[in-house]
C-alpha positions in Angstrom: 210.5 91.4 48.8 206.7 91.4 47.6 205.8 88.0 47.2 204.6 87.2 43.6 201.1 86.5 42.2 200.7 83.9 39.9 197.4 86.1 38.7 199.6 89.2 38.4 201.0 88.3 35.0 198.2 88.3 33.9 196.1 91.4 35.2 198.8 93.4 34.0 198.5 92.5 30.3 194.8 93.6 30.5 195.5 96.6 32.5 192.2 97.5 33.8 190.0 96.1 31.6 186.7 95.2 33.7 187.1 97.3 36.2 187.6 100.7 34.0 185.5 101.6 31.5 186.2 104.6 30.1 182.2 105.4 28.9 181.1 103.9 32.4 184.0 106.3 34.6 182.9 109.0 32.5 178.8 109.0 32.9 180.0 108.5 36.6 182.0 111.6 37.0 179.4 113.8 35.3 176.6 112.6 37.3 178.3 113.7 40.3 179.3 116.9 38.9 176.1 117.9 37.8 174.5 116.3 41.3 176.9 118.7 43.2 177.9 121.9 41.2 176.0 125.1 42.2 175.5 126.2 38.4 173.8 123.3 37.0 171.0 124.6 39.4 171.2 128.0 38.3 171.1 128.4 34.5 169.8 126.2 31.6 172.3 123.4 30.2 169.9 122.6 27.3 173.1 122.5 24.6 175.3 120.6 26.9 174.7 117.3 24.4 175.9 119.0 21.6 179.4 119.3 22.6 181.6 117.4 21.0 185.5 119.0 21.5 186.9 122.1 23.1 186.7 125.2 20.5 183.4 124.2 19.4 180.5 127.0 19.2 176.8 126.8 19.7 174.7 128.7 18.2 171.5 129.6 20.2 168.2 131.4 19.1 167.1 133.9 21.3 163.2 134.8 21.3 162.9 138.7 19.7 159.9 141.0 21.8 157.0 141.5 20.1 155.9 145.6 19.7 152.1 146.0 21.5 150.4 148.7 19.6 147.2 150.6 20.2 144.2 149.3 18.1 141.1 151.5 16.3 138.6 150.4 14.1 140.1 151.5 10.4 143.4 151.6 10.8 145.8 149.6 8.5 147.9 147.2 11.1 152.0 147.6 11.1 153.7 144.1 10.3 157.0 144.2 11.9 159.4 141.5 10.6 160.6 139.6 13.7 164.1 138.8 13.7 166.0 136.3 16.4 169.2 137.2 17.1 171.8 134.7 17.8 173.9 134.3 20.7 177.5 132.0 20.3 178.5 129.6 23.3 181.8 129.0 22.9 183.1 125.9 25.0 186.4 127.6 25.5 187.5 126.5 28.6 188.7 122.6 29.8 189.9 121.2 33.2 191.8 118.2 33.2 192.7 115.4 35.8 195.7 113.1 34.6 197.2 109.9 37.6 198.7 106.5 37.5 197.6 103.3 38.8 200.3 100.6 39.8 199.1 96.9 39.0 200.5 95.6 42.5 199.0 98.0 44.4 195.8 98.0 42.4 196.0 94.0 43.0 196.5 94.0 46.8 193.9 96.7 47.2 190.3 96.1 48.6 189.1 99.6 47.7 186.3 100.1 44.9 188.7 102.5 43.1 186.4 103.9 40.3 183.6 104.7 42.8 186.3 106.6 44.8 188.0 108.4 41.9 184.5 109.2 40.5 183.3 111.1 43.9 186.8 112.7 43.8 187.0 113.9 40.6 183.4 114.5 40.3 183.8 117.2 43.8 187.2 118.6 42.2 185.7 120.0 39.3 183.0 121.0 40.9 185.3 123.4 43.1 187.3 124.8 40.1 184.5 124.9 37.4 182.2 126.8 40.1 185.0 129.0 41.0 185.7 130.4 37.9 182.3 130.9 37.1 180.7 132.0 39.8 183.9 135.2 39.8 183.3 136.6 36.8 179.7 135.9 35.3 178.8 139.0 37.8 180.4 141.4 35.1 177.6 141.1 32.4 174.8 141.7 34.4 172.4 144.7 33.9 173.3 147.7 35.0 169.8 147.7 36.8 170.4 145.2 38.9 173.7 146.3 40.8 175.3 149.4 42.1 173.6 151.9 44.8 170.9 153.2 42.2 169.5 149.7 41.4 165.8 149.1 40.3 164.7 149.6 36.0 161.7 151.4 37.6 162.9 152.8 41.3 166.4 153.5 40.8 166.6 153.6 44.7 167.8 150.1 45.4 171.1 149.9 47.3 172.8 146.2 45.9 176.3 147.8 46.8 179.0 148.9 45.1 182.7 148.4 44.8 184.9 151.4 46.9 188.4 151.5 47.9 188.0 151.1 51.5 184.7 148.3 51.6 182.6 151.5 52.2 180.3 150.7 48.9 179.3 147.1 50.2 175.5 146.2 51.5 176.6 145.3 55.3 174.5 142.1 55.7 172.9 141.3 59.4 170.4 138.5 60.9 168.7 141.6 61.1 168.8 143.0 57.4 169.6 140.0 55.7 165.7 139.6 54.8 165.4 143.1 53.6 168.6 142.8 51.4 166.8 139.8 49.7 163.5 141.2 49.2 165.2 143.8 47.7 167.1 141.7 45.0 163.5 140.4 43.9 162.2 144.1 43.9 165.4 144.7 41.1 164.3 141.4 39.2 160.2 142.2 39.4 160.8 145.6 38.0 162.5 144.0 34.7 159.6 141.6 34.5 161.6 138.7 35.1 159.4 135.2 36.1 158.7 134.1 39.7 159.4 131.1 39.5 162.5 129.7 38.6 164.8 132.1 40.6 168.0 131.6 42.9 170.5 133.1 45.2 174.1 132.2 45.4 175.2 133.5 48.6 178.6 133.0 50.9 178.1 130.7 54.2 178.6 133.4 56.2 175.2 135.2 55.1 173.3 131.8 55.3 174.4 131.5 58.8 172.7 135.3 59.4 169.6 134.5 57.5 169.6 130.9 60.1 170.1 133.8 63.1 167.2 135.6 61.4 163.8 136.4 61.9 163.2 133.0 59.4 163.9 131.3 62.7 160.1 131.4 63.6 158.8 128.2 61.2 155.7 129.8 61.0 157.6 133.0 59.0 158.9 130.5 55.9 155.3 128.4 55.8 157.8 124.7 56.5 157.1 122.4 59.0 161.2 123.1 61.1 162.5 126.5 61.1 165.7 127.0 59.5 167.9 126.7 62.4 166.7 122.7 63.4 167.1 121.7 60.0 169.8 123.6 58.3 167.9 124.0 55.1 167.7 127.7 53.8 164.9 126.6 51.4 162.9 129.5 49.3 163.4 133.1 50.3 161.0 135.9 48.6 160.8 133.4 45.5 164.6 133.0 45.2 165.8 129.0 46.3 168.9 130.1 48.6 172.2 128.1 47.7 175.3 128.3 50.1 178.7 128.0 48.3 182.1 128.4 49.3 183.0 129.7 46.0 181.5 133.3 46.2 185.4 134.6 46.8 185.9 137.3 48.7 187.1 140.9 47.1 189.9 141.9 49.4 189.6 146.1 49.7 191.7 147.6 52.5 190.6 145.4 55.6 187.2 144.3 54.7 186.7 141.5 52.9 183.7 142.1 50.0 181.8 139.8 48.4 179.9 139.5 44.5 177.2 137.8 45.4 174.6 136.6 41.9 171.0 136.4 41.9 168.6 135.9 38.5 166.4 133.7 37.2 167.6 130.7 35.3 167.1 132.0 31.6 169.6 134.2 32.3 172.6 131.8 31.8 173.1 129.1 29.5 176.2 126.1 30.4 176.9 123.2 29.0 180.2 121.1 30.4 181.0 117.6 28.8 183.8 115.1 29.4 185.2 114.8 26.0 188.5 112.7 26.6 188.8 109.9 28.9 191.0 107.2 27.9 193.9 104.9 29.8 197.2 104.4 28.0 199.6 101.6 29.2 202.7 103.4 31.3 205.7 103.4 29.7 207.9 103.8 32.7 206.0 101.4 35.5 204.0 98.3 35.5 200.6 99.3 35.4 198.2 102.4 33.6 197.9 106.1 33.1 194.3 107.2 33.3 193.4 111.0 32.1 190.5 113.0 31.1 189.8 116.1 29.7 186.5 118.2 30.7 185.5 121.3 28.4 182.9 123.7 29.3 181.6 127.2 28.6 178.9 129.8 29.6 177.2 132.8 28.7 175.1 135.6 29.6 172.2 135.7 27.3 169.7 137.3 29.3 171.3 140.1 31.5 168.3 141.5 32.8 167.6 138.4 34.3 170.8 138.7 36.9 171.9 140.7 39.0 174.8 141.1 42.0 174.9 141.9 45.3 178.3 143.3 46.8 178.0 142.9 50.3 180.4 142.3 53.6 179.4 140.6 56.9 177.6 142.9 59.2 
């Protein structure tokens, strides 16, 4: 038998107080999502404090283009009425985590649980929130930026396309891998899109052939290491390169494809919030039953300002 602690009467009748705290636990979490998660990086979370529940909708105000018009001495000047339209971001999506704590073993143990849990959960929703958005934000980009005839201006840029047998993908290389990303800016130039402020979410395996690349020469990527000593893929051609595990492979056939998204961050607004955290006292054990409830959502508002690559491992 366990022997029994005078103190344990006690803790249990407080539960966790002072050493959960629901508001702390919960600024915890989202720091470490937001310190870990690819997207955060990638597109603007400027609405992500006006989330309040799951189902609720933001409206955003998009900026309309102006019309340039020639100009002669005489002429009566055309007033257009500019009008914003308004794009919805509906936080329609929600993870949740959900565990007991037992008092005894919370008692006996010598492990900072909340910093644990917090870099636990915090990673965990960083895997399944990235995931899901990372595989399907690809579908709303322009049709200028993808497919074999890429390029608003060129039309000639090759970014890959989807084929039955892998045979529409960009075969990647250490020695095309350059080329293939130049050519992704050459998509996003021709659509006017900023310099500055661009990424690259690419697959490991395709950061492990731009390490094997011509970027091995320090001197090529203006930093004091090359790439291969220091493991950092840095900037590329104006794009910051980010490696993630969650660009999924398309299976077609044999060969593994994958959607790989480039853009600039105005293209993407997210906004993720943990709305429920709370511990409740369980009903069938001594001790507590701590659960949360993170909702999210995202949205394309820009889609000349992304674009996807579909390549395969040369």
């Amino acid at each position: 038998m366990y022997p029994i602690d005078a103190s344990l009467g006690a803790y249990a009748a407080s539960g966790l107080s002072g050493t959960y705290i629901p508001e702390i636990w919960a600024a915890k979490m989202l720091e470490k999502f937001y310190l870990s998660s690819v997207f955060p990086h990638i597109s603007n979370t400027d609405y992500a404090g006006e989330i309040t529940n799951m189902g609720d909708k933001v409206i955003i105000r998009t900026v309309p283009d102006v019309t340039i018009r020639d100009y002669k001495v005489g002429i009566n000047l055309n007033y257009e009425r500019l009008q914003s339209a308004n794009v919805e971001l509906l936080i329609d999506k929600g993870k949740y985590y959900a565990f007991p704590i037992n008092d005894v073993e919370k008692k006996q143990s010598d492990i900072n649980y909340m910093e644990k849990w917090s870099d636990d959960a915090g990673q965990q929703m960083k895997i399944v929130i990235d995931r899901d958005i990372l595989g399907s934000v690809y579908a709303d980009v322009d049709a200028s930026n993808t497919g074999t005839t890429a390029g608003e201006i060129s039309g000639d840029l090759n970014l890959g396309v989807a084929a039955a047998d892998g045979s529409g993908a960009v075969e990647v290389t250490a020695a095309t891998v350059i080329d293939t990303i130049t050519k992704c800016g050459q998509a996003l130039d021709e659509q006017n899109i900023p310099e500055t402020g661009r990424w690259f979410v690419l697959p490991a395996w395709a950061c492990q052939r731009i390490k094997n690349s011509e970027l091995k020469d320090a001197s090529l990527t203006g930093d004091g290491k090359s790439v291969l000593r220091n493991g950092r893929i840095g900037m590329i051609d104006r794009f910051e390169i980010y490696s993630s595990n969650n660009v999924l492979p398309v299976t077609e056939t044999a060969t593994k494809c994958y959607p790989a998204i480039f853009g600039h961050k105005s293209a993407i607004t997210f906004a993720s919030q943990l709305v429920k955290n709370e511990t409740l006292k369980n009903p069938t054990d001594f001790g507590d039953l701590i659960r949360g409830l993170q909702v999210y959502g995202f949205e394309v508002i820009q889609p000349t300002a992304i674009g996807m690559l579909y390549c395969k491992p040369g």
